[in-house]
MARBA-819886 format. One record per residue: residue in three letters; x, y, z of N, C-alpha, C in turn. Coordinates in steps of 0.001 Angstrom, whole numbers, plus 500000, padded with zeros to 6 digits. Example, Ala and Ser with C-alpha at 12.3 -4.5 7.8 and 13.67 -1.06 7.14 Angstrom:
MARBA-819886
ala513190494310507800512300495500507800513200496700507800
ser512850497750507080513670498940507140512900500030507870
***
This chain:
MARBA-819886
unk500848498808500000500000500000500000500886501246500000
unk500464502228499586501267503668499231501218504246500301
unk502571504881500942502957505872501961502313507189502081
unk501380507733502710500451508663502582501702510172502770
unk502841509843502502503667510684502236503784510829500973
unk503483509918500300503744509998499069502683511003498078
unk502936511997497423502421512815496960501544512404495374
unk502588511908495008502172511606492908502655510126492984
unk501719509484492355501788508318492132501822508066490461
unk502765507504489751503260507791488567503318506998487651
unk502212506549486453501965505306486304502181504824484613
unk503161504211484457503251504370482660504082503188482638
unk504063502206481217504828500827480927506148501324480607
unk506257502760480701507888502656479888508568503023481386
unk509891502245481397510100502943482447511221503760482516
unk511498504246481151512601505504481152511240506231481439
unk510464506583480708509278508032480870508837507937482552
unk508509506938483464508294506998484643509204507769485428
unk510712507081484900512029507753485428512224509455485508
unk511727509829484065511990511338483605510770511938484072
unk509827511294485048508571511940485346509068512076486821
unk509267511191487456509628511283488410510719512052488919
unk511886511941488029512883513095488259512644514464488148
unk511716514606487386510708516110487595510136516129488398
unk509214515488489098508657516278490529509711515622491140
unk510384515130491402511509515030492872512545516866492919
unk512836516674491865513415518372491593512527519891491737
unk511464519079491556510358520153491780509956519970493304
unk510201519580493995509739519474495692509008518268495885
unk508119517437494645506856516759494989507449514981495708
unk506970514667496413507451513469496595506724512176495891
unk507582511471494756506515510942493671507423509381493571
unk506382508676493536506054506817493508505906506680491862
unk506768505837491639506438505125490237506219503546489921
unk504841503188488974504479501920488898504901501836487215
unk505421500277487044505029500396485229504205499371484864
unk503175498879485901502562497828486212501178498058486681
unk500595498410485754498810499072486510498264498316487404
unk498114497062486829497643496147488200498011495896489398
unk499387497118489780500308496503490990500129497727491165
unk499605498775490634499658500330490778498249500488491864
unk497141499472491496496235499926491670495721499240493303
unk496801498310493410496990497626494991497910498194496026
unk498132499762495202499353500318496313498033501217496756
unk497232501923496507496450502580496468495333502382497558
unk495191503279498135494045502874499317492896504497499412
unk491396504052500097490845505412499919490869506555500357
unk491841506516501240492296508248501879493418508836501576
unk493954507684500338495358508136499942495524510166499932
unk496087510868500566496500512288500049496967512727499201
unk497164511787497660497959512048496670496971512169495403
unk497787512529494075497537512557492764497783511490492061
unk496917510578491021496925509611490532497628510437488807
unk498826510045488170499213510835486560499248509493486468
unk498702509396484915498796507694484435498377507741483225
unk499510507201482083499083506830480557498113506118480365
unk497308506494479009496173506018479219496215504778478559
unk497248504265477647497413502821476884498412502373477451
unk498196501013477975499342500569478991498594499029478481
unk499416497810478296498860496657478964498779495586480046
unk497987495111479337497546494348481216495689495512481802
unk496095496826481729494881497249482202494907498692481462
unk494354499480481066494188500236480147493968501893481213
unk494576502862480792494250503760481789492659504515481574
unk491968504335481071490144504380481425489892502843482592
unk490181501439482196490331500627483499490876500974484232
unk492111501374484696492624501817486004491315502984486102
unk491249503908485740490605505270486260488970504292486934
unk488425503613486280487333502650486264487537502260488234
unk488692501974488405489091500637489150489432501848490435
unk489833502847490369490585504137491589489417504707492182
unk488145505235490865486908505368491447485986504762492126
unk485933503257492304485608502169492640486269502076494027
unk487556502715494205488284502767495637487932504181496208
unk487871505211495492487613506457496112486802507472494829
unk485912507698494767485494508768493967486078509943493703
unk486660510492494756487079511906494721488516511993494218
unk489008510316494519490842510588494124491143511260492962
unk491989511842492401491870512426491402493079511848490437
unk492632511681489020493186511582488448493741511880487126
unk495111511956486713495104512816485818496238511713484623
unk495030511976483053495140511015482560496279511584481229
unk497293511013480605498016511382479769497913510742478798
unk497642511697477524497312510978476446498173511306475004
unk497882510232473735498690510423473144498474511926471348
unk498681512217471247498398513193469866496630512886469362
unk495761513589469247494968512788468512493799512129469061
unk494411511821470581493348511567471521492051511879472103
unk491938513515471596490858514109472576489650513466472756
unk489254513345471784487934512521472419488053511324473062
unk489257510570473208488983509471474234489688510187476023
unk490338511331475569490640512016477072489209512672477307
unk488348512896476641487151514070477179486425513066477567
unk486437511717476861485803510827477669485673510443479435
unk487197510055479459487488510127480521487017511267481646
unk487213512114481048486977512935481911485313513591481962
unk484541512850481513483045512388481538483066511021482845
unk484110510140482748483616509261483373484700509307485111
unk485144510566484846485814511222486502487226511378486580
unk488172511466485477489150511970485190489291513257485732
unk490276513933486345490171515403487250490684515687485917
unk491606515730485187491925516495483740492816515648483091
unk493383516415481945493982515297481271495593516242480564
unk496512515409480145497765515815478964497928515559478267
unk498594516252477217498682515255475796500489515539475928
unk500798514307475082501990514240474702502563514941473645
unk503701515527473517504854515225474313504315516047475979
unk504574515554476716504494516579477955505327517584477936
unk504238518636478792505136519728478702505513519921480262
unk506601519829481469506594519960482669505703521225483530
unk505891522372482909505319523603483553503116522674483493
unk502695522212482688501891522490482720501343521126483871
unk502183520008484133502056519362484534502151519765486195
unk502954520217486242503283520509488016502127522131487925
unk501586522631487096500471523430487278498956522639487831
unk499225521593487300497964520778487683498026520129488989
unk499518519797489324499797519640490630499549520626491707
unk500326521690491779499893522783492437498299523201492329
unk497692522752491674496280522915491692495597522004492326
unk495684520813492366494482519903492942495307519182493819
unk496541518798494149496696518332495246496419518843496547
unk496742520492496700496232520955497959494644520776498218
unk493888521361497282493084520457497356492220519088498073
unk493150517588497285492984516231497440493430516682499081
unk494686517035499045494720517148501077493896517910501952
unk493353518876501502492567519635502152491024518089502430
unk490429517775501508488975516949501306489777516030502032
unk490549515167502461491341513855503346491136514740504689
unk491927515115504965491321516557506271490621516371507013
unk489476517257506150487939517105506311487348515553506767
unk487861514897506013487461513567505818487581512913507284
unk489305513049508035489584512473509040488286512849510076
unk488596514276509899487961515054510803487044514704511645
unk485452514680509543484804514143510291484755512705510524
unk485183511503510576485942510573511039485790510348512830
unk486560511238513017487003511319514584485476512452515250
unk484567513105514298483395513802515230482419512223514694
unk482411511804513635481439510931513975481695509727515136
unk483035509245515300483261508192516116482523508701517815
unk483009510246517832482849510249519388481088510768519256
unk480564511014518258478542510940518792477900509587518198
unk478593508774517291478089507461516665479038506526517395
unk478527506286518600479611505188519219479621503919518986
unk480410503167518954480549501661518566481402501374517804
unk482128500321517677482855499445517481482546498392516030
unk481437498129516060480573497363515339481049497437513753
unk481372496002512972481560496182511541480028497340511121
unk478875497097511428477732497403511135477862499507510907
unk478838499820512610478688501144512905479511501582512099
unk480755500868511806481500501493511356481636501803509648
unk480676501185509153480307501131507447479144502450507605
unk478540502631508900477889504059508810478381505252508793
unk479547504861509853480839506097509995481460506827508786
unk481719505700507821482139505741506208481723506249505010
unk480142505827505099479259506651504602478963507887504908
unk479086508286506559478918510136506860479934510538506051
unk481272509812506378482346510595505463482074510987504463
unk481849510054503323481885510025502041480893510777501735
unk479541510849502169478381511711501734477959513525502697
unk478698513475504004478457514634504259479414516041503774
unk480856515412503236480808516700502479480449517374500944
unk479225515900501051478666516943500087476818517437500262
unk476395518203498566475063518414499660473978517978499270
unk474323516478498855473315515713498574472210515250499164
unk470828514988499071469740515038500149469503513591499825
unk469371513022501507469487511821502057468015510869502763
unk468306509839502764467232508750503715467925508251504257
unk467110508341505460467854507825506832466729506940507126
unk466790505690507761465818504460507937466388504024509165
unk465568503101509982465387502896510936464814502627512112
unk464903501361513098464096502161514205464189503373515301
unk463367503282515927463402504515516590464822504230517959
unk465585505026518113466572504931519433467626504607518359
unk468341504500517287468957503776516239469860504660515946
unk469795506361516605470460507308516037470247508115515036
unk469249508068514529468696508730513090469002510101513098
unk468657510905514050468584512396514227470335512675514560
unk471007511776514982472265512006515492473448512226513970
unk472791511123513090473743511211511472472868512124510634
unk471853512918510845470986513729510424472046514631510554
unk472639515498511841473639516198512546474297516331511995
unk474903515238512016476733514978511806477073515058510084
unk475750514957509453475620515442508188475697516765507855
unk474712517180508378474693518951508240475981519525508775
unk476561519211510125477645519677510730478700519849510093
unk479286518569509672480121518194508559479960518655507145
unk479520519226506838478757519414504882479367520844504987
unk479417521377503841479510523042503246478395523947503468
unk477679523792504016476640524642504440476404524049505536
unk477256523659506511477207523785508426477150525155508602
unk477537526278508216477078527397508847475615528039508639
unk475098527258507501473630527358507735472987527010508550
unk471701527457508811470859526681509532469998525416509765
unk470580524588510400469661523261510672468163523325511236
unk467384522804510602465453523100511137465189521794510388
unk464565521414512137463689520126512428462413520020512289
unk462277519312511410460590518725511711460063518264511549
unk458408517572511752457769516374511475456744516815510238
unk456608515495509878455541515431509063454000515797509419
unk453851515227510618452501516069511183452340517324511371
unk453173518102511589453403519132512086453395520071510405
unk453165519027509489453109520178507423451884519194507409
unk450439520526507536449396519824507370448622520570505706
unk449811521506505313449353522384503991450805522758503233
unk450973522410502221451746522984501203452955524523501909
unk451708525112502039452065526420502607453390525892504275
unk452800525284504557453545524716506218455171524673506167
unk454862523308504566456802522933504771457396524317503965
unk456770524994502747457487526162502282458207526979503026
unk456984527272504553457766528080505465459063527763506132
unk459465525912506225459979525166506713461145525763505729
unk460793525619504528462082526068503458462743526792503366
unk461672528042503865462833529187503389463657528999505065
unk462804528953505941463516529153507748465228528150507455
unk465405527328506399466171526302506374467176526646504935
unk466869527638504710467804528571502870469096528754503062
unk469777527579502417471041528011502631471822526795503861
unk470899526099504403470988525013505441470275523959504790
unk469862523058506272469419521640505860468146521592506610
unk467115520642506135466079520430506549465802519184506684
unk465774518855508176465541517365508699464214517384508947
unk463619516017507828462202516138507605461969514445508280
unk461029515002509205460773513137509924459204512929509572
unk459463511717508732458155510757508073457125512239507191
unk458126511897505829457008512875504932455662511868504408
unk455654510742504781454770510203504229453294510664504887
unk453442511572505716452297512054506671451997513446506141
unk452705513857505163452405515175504728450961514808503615
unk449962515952503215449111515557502374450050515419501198
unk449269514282499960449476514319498707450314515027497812
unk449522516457498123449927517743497093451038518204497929
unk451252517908498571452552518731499747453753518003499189
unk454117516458499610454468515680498856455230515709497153
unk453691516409496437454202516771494440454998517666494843
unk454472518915495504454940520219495749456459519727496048
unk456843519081496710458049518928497267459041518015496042
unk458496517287495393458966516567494327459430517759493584
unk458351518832492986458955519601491618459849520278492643
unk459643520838493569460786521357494380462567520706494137
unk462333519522494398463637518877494054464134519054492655
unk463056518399491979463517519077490340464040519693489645
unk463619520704490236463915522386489888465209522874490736
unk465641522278492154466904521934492049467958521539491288
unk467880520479490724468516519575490532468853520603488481
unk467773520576488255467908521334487200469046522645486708
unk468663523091488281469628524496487881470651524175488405
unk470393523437489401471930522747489522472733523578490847
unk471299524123491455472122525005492875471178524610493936
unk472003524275494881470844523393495894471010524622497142
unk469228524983497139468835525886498097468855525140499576
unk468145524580499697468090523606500644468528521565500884
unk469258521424502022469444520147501547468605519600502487
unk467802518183501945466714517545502412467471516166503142
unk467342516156504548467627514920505366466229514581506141
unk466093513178505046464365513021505733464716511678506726
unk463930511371507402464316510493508369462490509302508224
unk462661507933508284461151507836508454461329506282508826
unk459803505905509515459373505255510187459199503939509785
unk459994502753509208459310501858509015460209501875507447
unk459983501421506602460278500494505512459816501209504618
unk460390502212504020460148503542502939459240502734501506
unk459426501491501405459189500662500199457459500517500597
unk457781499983501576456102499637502290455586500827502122
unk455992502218502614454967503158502426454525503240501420
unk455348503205500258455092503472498706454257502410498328
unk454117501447498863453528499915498458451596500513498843
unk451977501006500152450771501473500900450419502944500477
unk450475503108499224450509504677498379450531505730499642
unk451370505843500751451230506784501550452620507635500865
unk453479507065500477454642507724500200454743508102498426
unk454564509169497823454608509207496392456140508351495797
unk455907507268494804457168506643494009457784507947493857
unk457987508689493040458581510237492484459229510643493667
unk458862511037494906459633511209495932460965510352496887
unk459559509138496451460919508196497392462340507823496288
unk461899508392495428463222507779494089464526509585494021
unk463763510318494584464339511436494981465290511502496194
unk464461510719497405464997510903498741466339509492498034
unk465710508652497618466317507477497775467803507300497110
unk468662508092496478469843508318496154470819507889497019
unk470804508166497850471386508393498947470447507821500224
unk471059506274500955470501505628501656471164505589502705
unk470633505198504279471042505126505473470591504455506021
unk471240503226506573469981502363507228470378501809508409
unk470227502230509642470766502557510928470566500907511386
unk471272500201511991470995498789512370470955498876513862
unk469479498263514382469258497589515908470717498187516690
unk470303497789517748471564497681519043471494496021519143
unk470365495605518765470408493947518919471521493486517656
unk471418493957516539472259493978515422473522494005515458
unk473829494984516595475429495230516612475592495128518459
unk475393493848518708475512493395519746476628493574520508
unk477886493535519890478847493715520514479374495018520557
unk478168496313520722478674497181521020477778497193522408
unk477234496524522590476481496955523909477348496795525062
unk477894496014525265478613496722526491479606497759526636
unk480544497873525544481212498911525549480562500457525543
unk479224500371524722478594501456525013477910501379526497
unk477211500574527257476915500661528491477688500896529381
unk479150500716529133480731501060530000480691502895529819
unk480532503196528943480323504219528270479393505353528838
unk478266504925528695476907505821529356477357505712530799
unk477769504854531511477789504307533474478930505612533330
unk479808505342532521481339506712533060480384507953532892
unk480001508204531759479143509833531578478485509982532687
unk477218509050533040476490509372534106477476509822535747
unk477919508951536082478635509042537368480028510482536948
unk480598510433536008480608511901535700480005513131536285
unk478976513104535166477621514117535750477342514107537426
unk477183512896538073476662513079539397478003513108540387
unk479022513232539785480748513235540491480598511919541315
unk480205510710540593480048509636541793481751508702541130
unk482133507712541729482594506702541156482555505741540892
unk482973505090539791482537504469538690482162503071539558
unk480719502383539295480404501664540479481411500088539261
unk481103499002540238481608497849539798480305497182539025
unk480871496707537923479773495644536931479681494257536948
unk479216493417537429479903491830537037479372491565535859
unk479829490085535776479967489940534769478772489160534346
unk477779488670535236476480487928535252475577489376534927
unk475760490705535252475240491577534767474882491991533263
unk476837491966533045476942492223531620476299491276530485
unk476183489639530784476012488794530387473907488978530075
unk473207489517531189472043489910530837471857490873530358
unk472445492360530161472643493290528974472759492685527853
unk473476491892527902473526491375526082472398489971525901
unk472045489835526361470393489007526348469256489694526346
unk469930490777526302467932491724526316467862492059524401
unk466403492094524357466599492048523203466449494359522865
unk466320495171523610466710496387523660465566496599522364
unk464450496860522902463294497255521313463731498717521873
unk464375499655522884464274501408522687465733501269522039
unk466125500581521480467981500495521413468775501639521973
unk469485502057521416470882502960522164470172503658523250
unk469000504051523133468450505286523901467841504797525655
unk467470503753524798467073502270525837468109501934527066
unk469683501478526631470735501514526854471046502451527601
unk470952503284527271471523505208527513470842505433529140
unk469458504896529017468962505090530437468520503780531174
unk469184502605531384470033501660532221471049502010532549
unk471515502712531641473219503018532238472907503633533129
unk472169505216533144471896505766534540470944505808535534
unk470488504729535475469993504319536249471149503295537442
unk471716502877536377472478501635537696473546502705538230
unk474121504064537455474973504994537927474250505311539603
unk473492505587539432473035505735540918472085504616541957
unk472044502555541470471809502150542389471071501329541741
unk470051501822540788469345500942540823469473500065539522
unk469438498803539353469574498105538398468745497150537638
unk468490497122536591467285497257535732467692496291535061
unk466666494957534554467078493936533071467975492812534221
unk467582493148535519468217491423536345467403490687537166
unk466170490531536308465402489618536499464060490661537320
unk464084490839538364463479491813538846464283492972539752
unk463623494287539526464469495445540068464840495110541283
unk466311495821541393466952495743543179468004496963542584
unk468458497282544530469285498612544578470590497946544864
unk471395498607544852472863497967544756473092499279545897
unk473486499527547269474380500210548420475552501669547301
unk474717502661547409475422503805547230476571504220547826
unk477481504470547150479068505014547965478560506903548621
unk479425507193548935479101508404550114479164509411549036
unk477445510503549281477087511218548266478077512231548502
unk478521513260547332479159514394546913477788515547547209
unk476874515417547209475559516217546982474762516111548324
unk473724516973548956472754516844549483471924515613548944
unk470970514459549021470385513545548702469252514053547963
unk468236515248548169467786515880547871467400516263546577
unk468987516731546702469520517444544885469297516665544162
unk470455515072544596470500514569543799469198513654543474
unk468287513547544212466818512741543814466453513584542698
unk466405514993543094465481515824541934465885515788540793
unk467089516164540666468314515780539630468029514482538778
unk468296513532539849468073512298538909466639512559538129
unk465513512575539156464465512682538275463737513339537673
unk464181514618537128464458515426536297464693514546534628
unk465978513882534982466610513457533892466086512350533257
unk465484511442534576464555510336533909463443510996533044
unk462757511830533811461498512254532838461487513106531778
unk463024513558531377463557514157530145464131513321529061
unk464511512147529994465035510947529282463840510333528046
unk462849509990528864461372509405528208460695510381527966
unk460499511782528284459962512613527561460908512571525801
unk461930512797525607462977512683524351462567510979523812
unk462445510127524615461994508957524050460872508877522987
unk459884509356523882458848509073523201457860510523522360
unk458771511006522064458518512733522039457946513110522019
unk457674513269523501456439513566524383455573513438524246
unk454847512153523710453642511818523685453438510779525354
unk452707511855526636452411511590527440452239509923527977
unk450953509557527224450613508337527655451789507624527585
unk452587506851526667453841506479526419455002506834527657
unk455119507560527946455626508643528757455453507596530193
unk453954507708530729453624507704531576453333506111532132
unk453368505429531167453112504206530885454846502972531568
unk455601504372530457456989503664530533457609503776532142
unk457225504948532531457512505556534081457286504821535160
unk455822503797534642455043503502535689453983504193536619
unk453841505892536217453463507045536923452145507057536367
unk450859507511537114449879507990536639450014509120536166
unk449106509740534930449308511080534161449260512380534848
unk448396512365535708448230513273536623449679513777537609
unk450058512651538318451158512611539121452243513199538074
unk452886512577536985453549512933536175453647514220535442
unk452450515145535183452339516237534794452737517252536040
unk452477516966537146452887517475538443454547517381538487
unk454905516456538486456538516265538308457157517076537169
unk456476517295535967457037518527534964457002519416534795
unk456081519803535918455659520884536360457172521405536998
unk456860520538538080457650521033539552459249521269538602
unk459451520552537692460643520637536900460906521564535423
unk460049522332535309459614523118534151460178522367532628
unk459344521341532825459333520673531072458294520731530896
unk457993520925529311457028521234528679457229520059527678
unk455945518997527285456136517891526023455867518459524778
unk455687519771524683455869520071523017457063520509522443
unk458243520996523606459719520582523050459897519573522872
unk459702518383523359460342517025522942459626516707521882
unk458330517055521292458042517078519907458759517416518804
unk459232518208518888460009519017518009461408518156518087
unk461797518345519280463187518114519201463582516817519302
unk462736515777519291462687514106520124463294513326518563
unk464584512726518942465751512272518408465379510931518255
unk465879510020516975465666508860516932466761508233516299
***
């Protein structure tokens, strides 16, 4: 595999011309790799390489439109720059129809070659960057370990810096609203504005427009359009259209929805025309039962945050514990998870057969505080669960409605923020 020091990767059967290519960018500052072997060229190569792909385009063994075929297939964005012979143009303009960054004709001329260098390599390093970047912000809000998480991690990369509009699928607790984020955050229009909202909540044409412009220039996280009327729906189709047409995207669309996008369309709730719009660009968030072996490391995870928050220390887990964490089958997944963890942070322990308290170490806090505190957080916890639809709420608590509205009271939550804002 190629040394991500390595700048130009240099690819031609002759290998005096590799030689005299290479001795030009080494004299020129560039630090440059030479193959005369495409098929051995194209196994040094990996997808975050920081370099420039220069490569003749008639070579045998693999042809430089196959190599270019075969680099895009490893990275879309790598760039490559194809050298061709007298006579060629239309099979270089080809190329560069099918993702060639530009092209040369022979004889080469050096100035124009290290012009193309100085042009798109800073560049190619700048988008790798970005790339790590977001890399290391998705790892620490998309936690896990999981082959499953980490092919999601890959995909934020690859699709949030750009501003393509997305489907996100899933169940609910799965993270949906979290790579909704890390999309917009990450993308070229993060300094726009992000605006949330549901499908119930666009009961007229007029509703999501307003949604549009509040979101001009940003992103619009749309949860379950299949609940919008009909005409809201077309409206939103030619909307895309007429994007796509002029070719300047006002708004980027991150819809998020409930259930099996195919089924809706099956169940004419979802217009075909739309879902073939949203559907470009797919996301399909897998269970916590799915990626099983992130559950304890994430439950290690939530227990440190919580006892954090309450300055407690980190209590002890066995291992007959851990062993029934990963036997539950978790229908709230991560979110589910998220509040066991703090719950056992302060005692009580949940999913071992029937509830019991485990002996608190010596509080940092008045007892007081920390009751209100805690339950505060529980009923913000399942208020965000179930976004804020009460009964649910009240059901999950164990609390009668009455009692419970008294408790959000005494704690000033209101359930039509967690409407709005209730994460999946």
């Amino acid at each position: 595999m190629i040394n991500n020091d390595i700048e130009v990767l240099i690819i031609d059967d002759d290998q005096d011309v590799v030689e005299a290519y290479q001795h030009l960018l080494e004299v020129s500052g560039y630090k440059a790799l030479t193959a005369t072997d495409p098929t051995v060229a194209i196994n040094m190569l990996h997808k975050d390489w920081p370099g420039v792909v220069v490569t003749d385009m008639y070579m045998p063994g693999l042809s430089g439109m196959e190599l270019l075929e075969k680099v895009r297939e490893l990275d879309p964005e790598l760039p490559v720059i194809m050298i061709t012979g007298h006579g060629d143009i239309p099979m270089a303009v080809d190329a560069l129809k099918k993702g060639a960054l530009d092209f040369l004709q022979k004889p080469l001329q050096p100035a124009e070659l290290l012009a193309l260098l100085e042009k798109h390599l800073p560049e190619r390093k700048r988008k790798i960057e970005q790339r790590n970047t977001l890399n290391l912000s998705a790892s620490e809000m998309l936690l896990g370990d999981s082959p499953l998480i980490i092919k999601i991690r890959e995909q934020i990369a690859d699709i949030a810096l750009t501003t393509k509009d997305v489907l996100i699928e899933g169940d609910s607790g799965t993270g949906r609203h979290t790579v909704a984020k890390l999309l917009h955050q990450n993308s070229e229009i993060s300094e726009g504005p992000y605006v949330s909202t549901l499908g119930q909540e666009i009961s007229c044409t007029a509703d999501l427009q307003r949604k549009m412009i509040s979101a001009r220039s940003g992103s619009l996280c749309l949860k379950n359009p299949q609940i919008m009327p009909t005409e809201t729906q077309q409206w939103l189709c030619r909307f895309l259209l007429e994007q796509d047409r002029q070719g300047k995207k006002e708004v980027r669309l991150l819809v998020i929805v409930d259930g099996s996008p195919e089924s809706l369309v099956e169940q004419e709730k979802l217009l075909p025309e739309l879902f073939y719009f949203l559907s470009q660009v797919r996301f399909s968030l897998p269970t916590l039962k799915q990626r099983s072996c992130d559950i304890t490391p994430l439950f290690r995870h939530f227990l440190k945050q919580s006892c954090l928050k309450l300055n407690k220390s980190l209590p002890a887990v066995d291992k007959a514990y851990i062993n029934t964490l990963n036997r539950h089958e978790w229908p709230g997944n991560v979110l589910e998870l998220k509040n066991v963890a703090e719950l056992y942070a302060i005692g009580i322990v949940k999913l071992a057969g029937q509830e019991r308290t485990k002996p608190l170490e010596q509080m940092s806090s008045p007892l007081d505080d920390l009751v209100d505190g805690y339950e505060k957080q529980v009923i913000e916890d399942a208020l965000y669960l179930f976004a804020g639809r009460i009964n649910d709420v009240s059901n999950y608590l164990q609390i009668p409605r009455k009692k419970l509205y008294l408790r959000m009271k005494k704690h000033n939550l209101d359930k039509a923020e967690y409407k709005v804002r209730a994460s999946s």
